[in-house]
Z-matrix of the N, CA and C atoms (Angstrom, degrees):
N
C 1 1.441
C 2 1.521 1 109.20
N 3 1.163 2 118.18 1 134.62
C 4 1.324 3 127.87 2 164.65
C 5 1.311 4 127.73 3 -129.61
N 6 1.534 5 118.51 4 132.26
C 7 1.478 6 125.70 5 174.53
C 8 1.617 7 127.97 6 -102.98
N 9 1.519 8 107.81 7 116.56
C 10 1.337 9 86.04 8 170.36
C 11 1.612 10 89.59 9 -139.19
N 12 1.644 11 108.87 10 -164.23
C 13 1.444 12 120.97 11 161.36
C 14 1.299 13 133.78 12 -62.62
N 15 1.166 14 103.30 13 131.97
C 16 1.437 15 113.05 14 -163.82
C 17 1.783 16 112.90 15 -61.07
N 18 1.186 17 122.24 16 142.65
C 19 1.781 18 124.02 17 -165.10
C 20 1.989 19 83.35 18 -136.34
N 21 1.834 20 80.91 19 163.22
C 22 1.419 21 83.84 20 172.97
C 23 1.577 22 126.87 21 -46.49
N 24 1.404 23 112.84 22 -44.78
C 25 1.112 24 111.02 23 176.98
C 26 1.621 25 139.20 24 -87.93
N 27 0.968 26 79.67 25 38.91
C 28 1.925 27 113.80 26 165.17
C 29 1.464 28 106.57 27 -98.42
N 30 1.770 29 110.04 28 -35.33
C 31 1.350 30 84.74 29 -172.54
C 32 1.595 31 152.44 30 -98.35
N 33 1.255 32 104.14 31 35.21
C 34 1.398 33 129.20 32 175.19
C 35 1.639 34 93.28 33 -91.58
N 36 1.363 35 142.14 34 -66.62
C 37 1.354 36 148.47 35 174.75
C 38 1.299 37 101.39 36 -30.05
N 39 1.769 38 112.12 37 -57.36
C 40 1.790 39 95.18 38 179.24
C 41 0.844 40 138.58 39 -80.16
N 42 1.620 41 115.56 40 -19.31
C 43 1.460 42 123.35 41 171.76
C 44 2.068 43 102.54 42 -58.18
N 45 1.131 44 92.30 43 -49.92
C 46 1.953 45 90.21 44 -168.87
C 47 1.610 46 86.67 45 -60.70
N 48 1.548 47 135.80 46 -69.10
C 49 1.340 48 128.85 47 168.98
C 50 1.439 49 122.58 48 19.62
N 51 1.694 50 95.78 49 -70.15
C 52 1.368 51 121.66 50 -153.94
C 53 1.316 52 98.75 51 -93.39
N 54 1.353 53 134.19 52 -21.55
C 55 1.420 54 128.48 53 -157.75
C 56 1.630 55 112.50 54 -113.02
N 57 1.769 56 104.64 55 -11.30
C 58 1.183 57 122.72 56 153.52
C 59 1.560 58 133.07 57 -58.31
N 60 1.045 59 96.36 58 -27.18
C 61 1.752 60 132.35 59 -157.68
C 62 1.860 61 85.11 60 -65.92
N 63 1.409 62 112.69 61 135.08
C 64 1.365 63 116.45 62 146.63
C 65 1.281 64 129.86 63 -62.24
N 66 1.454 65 92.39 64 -60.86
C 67 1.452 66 103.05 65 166.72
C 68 1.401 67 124.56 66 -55.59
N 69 1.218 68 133.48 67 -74.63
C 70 1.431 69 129.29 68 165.36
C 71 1.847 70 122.46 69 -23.64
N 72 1.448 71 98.89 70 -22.02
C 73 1.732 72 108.22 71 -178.32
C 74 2.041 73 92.16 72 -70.46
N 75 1.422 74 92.13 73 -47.64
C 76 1.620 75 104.78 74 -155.37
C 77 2.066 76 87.15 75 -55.27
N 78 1.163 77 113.27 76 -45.25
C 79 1.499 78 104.21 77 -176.96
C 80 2.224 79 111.86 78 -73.70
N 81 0.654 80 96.35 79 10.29
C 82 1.223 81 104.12 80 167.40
C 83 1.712 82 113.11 81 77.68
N 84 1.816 83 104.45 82 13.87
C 85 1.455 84 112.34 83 178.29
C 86 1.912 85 111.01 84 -62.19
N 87 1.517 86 107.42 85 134.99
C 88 1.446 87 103.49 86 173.44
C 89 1.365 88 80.34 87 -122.08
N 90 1.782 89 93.67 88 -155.85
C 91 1.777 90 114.09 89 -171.87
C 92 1.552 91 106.88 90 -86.58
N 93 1.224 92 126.09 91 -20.73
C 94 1.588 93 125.70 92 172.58
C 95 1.502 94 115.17 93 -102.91
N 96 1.557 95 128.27 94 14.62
C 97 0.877 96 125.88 95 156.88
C 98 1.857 97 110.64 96 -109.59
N 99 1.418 98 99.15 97 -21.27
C 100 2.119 99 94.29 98 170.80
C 101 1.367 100 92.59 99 -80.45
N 102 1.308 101 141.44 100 -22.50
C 103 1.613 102 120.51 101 -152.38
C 104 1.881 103 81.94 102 -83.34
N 105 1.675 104 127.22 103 -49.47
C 106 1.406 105 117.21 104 -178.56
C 107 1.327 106 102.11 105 -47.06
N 108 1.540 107 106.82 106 -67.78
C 109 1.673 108 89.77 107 -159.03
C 110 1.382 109 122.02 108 -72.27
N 111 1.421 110 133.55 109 15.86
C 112 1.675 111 132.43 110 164.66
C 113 1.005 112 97.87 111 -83.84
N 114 2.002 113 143.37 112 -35.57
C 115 1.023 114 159.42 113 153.29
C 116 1.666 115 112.96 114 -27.95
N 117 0.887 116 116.60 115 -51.26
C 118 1.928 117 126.59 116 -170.90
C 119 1.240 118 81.24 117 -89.22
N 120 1.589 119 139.16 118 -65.29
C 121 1.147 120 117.25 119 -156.63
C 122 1.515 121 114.62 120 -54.29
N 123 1.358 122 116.07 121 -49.47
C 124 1.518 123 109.09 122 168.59
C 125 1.188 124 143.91 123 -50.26
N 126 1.894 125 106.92 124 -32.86
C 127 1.411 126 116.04 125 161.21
C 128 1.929 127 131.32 126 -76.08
N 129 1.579 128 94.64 127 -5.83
C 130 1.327 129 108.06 128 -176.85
C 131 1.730 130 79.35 129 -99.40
N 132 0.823 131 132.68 130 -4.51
C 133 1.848 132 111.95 131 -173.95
C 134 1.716 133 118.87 132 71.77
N 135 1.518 134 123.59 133 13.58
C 136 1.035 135 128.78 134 -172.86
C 137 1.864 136 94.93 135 -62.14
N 138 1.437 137 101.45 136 -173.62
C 139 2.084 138 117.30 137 178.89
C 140 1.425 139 91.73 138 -125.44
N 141 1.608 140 100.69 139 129.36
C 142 1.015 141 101.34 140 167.62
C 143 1.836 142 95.34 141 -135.15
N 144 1.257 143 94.19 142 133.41
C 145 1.308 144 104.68 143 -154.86
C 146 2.161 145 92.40 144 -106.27
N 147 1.312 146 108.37 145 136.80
C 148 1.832 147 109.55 146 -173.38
C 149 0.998 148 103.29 147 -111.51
N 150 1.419 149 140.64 148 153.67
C 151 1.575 150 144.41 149 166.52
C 152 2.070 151 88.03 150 -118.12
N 153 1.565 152 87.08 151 122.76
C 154 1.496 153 82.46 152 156.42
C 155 1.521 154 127.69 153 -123.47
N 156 1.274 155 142.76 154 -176.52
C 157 1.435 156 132.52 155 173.56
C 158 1.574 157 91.76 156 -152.91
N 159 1.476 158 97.91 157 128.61
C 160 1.685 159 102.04 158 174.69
C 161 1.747 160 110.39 159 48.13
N 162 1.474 161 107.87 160 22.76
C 163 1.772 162 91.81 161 177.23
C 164 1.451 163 120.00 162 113.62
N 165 1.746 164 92.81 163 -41.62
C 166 1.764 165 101.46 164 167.86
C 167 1.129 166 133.84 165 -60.27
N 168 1.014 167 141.04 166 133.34
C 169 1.918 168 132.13 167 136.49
C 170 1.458 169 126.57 168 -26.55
N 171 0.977 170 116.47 169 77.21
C 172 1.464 171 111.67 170 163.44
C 173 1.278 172 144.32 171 -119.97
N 174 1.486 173 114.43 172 36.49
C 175 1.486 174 137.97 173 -178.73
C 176 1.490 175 106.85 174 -179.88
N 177 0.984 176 100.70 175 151.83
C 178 2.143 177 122.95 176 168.55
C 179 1.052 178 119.58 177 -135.10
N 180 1.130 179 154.32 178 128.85
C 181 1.287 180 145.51 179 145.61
C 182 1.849 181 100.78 180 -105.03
N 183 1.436 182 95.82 181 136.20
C 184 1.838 183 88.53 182 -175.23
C 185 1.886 184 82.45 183 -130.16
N 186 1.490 185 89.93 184 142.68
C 187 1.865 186 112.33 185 -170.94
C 188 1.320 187 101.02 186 -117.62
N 189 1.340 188 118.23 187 124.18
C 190 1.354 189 111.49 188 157.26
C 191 1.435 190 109.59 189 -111.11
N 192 1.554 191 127.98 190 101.39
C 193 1.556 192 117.92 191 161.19
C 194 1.184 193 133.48 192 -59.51
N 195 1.564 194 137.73 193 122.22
C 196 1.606 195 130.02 194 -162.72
C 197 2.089 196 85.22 195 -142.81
N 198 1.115 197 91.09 196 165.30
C 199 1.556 198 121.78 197 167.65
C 200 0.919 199 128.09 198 -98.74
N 201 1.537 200 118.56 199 -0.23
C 202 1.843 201 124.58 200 155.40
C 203 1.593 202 102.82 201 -77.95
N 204 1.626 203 78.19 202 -175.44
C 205 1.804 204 108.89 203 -156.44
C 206 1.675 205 101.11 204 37.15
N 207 0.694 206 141.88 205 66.52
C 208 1.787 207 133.16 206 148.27
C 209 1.858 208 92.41 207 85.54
N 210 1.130 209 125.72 208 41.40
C 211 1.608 210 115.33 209 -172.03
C 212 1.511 211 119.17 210 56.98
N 213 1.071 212 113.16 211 55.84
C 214 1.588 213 124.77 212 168.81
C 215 1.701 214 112.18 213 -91.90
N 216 1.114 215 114.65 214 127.60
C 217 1.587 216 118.60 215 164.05
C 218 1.596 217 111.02 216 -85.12
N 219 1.502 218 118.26 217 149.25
C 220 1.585 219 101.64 218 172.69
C 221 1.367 220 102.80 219 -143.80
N 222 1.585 221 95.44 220 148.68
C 223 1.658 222 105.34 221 -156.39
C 224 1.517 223 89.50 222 -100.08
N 225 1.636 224 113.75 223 116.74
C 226 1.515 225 128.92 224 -160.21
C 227 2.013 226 86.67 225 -74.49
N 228 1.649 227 100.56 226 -54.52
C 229 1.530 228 104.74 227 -161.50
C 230 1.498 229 96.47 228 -114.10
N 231 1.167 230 115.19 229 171.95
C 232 1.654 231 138.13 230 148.40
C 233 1.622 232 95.69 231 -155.62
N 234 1.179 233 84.75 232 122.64
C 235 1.834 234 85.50 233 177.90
C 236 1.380 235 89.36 234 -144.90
N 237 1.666 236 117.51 235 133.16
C 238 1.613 237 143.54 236 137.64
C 239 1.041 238 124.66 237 -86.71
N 240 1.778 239 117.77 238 108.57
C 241 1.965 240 111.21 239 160.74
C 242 1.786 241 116.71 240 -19.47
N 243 0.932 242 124.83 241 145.07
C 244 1.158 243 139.29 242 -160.71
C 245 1.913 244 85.35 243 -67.54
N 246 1.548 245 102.33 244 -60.24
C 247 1.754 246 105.74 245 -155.21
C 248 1.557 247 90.58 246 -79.60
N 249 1.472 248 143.78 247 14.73
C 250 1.421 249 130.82 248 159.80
C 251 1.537 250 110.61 249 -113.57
N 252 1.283 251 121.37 250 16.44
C 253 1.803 252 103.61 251 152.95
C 254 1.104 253 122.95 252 -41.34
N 255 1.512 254 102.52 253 -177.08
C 256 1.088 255 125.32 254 175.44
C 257 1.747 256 120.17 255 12.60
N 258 1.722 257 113.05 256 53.83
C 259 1.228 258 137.70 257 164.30
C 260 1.671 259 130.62 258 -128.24
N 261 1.465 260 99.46 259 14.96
C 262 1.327 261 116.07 260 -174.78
C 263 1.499 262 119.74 261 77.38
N 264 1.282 263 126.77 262 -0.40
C 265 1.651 264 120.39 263 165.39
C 266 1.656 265 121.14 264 -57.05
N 267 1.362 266 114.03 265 -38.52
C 268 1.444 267 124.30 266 167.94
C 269 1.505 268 114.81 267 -60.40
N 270 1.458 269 127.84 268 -18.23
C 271 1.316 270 126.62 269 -179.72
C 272 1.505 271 99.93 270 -109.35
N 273 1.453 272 118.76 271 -23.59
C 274 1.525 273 104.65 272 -166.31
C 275 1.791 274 94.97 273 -98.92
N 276 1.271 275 124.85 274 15.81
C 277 1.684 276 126.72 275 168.22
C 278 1.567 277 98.52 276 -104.08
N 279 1.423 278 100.15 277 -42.13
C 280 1.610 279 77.72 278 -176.25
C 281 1.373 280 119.23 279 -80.27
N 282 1.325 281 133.03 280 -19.68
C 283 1.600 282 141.11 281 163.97
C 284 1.668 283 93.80 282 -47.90
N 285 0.907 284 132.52 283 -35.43
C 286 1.634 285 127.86 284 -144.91
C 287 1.645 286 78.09 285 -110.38
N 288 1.246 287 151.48 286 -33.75
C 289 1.542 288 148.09 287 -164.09
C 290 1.614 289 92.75 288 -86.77
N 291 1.592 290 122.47 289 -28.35
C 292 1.273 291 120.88 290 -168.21
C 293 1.657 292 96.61 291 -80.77
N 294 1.109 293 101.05 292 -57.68
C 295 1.963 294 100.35 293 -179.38
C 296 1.160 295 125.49 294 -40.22
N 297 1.306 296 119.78 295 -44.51
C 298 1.627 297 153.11 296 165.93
C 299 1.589 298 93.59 297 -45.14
N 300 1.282 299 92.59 298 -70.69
C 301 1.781 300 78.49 299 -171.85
C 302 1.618 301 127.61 300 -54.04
N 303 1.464 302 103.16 301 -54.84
C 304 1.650 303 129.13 302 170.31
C 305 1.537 304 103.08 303 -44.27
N 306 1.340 305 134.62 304 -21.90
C 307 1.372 306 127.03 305 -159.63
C 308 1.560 307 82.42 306 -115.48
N 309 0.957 308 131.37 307 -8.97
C 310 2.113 309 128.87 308 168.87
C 311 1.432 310 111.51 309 -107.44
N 312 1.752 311 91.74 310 23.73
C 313 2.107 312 91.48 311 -178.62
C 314 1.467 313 123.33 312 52.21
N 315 1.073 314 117.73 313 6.31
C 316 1.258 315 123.40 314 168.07
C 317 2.134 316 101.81 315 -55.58
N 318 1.436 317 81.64 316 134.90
C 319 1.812 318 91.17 317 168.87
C 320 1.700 319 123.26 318 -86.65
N 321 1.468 320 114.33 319 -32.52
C 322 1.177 321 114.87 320 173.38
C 323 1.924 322 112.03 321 -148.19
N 324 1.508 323 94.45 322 168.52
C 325 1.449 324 97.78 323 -167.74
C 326 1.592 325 86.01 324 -111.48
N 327 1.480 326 98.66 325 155.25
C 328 1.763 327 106.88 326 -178.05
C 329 1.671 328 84.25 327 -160.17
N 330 1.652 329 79.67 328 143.52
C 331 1.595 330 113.09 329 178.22
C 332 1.442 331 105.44 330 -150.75
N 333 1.749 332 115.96 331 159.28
C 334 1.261 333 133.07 332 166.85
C 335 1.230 334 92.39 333 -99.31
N 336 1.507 335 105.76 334 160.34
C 337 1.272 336 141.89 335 161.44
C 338 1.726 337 134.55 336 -123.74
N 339 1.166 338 118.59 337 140.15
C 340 1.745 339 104.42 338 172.78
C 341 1.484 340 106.92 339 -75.91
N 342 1.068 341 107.53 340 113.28
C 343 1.818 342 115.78 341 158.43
C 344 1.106 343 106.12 342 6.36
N 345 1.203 344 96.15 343 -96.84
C 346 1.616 345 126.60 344 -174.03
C 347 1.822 346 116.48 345 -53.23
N 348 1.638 347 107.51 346 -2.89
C 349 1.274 348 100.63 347 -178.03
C 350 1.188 349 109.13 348 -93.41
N 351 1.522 350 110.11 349 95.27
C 352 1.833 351 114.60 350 -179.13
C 353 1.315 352 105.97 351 -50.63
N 354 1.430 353 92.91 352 -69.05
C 355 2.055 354 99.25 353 -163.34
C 356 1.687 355 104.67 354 -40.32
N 357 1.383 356 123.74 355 -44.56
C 358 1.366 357 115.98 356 -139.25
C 359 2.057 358 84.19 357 -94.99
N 360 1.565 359 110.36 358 -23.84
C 361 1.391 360 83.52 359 166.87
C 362 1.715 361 141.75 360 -102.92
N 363 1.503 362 102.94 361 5.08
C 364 0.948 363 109.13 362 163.07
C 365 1.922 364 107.59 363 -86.92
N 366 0.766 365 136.70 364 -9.81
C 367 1.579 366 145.60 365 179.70
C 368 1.608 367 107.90 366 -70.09
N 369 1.661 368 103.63 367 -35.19
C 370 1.569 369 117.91 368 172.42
C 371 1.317 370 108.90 369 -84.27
N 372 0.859 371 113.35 370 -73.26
C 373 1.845 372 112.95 371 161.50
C 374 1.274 373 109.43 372 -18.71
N 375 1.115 374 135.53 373 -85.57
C 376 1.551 375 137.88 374 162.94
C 377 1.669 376 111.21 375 -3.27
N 378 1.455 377 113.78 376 -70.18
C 379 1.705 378 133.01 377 158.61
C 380 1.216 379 100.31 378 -11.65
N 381 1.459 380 107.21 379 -69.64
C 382 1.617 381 103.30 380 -147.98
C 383 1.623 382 100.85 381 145.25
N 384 1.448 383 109.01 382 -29.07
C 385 1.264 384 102.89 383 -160.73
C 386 2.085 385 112.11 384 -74.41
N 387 1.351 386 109.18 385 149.17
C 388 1.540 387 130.72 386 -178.61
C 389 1.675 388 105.10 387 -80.46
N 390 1.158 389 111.34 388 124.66
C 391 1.796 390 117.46 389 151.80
C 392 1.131 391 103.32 390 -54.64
N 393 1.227 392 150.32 391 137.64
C 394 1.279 393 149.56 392 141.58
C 395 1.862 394 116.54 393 -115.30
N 396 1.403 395 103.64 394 12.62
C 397 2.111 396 100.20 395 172.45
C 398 1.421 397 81.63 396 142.78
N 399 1.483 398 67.40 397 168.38
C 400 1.703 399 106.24 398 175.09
C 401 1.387 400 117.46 399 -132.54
N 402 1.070 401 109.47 400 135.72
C 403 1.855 402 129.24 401 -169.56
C 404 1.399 403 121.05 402 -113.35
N 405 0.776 404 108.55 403 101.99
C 406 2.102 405 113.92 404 -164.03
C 407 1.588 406 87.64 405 -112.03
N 408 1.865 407 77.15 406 115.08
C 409 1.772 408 99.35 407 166.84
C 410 1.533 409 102.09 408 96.82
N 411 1.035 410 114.28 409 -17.49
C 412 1.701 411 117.97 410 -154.23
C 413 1.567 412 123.87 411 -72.29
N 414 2.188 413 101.46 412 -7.51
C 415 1.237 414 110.47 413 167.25
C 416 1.549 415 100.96 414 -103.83
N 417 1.461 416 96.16 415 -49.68
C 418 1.629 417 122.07 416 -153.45
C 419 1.645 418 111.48 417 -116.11
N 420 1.102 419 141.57 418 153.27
C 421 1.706 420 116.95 419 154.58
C 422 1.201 421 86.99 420 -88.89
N 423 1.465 422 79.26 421 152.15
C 424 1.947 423 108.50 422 -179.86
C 425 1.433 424 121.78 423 72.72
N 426 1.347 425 114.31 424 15.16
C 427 1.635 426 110.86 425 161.17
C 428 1.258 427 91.00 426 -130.22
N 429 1.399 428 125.34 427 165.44
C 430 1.472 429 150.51 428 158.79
C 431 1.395 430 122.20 429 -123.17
N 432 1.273 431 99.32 430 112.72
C 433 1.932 432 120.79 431 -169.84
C 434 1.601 433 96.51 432 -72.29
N 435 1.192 434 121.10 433 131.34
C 436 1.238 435 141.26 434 133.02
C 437 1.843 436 128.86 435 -44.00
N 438 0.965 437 139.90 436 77.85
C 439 1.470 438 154.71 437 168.71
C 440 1.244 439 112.32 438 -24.19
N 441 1.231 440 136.91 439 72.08
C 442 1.753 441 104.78 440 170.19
C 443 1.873 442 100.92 441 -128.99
N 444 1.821 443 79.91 442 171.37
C 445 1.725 444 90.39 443 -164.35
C 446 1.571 445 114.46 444 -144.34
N 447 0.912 446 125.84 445 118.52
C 448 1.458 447 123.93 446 177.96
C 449 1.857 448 119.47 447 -95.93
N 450 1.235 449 107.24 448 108.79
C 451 1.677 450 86.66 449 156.09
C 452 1.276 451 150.96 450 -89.69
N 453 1.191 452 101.81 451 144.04
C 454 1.607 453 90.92 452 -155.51
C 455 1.369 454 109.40 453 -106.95
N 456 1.659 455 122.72 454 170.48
C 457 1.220 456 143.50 455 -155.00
C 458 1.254 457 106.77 456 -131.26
N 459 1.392 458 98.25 457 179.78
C 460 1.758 459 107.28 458 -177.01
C 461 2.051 460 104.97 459 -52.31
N 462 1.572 461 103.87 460 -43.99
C 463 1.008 462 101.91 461 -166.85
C 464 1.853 463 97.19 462 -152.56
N 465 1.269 464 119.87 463 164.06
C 466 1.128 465 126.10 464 173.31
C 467 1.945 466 120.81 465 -88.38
């Protein structure tokens, strides 16, 4: 597996990525709404960080660094191909989303979560990362995001 920054030609891999996604279906993402938003992300200057295997797409982590909340970065996505779980790409994007941040002075990392997404929030928990609330409606109506936040250090 290898990670680097995402280039144009990543983005056919992420659009299918993203449109594969269960979850991403449940937010109402298709293929002409990831091709905009990989689009903004690039023109806003966000990180979007790729895991590949043999050539494929099989992970994202997308970073947006900002200077609110006290210098917090927040990790918009973490997304794993369905058939590459539980092989360490979800921990080795977010290690690499944590550096990213720490190397833009950012003090802490913040992400949403689906409520209801056990695996993906006990997997953060695991991290390191804190619950800090819950937000109903606050992406979507009718789901409620899970809050969590890590602060970060020189190094992990």
């Amino acid at each position: 597996m290898r990670i680097v920054a995402a280039t144009p030609a990543h983005r056919a891999g992420l659009v299918r990525l993203m449109t594969s996604s269960t979850l991403l279906r449940r937010y109402g993402v298709t293929a002409v709404s990831a091709r905009a938003s990989l689009r903004e992300a690039r023109r806003a200057g966000d990180t979007l960080l790729v895991a590949t295997e043999g050539g494929e797409v099989v992970g994202l982590a997308w970073v947006i660094v900002t200077r609110a909340l006290d210098r917090s970065a927040y990790l918009r996505l973490l997304l794993v191909a369905d058939g590459a779980r539980s092989r360490g790409i979800g921990a080795a994007l977010l290690e690499r989303a944590e550096r990213t941040a720490i190397r833009a002075r950012c003090r802490h990392l913040a992400l949403l979560v689906t409520r209801t997404n056990r695996k993906a929030r006990a997997f953060y928990e695991r991290q390191g990362y804190r619950h800090v609330g819950h937000l109903p409606g606050f992406v979507r109506p009718g789901i409620t995001e899970a809050l969590y936040v890590l602060r970060l250090a020189s190094g992990r």
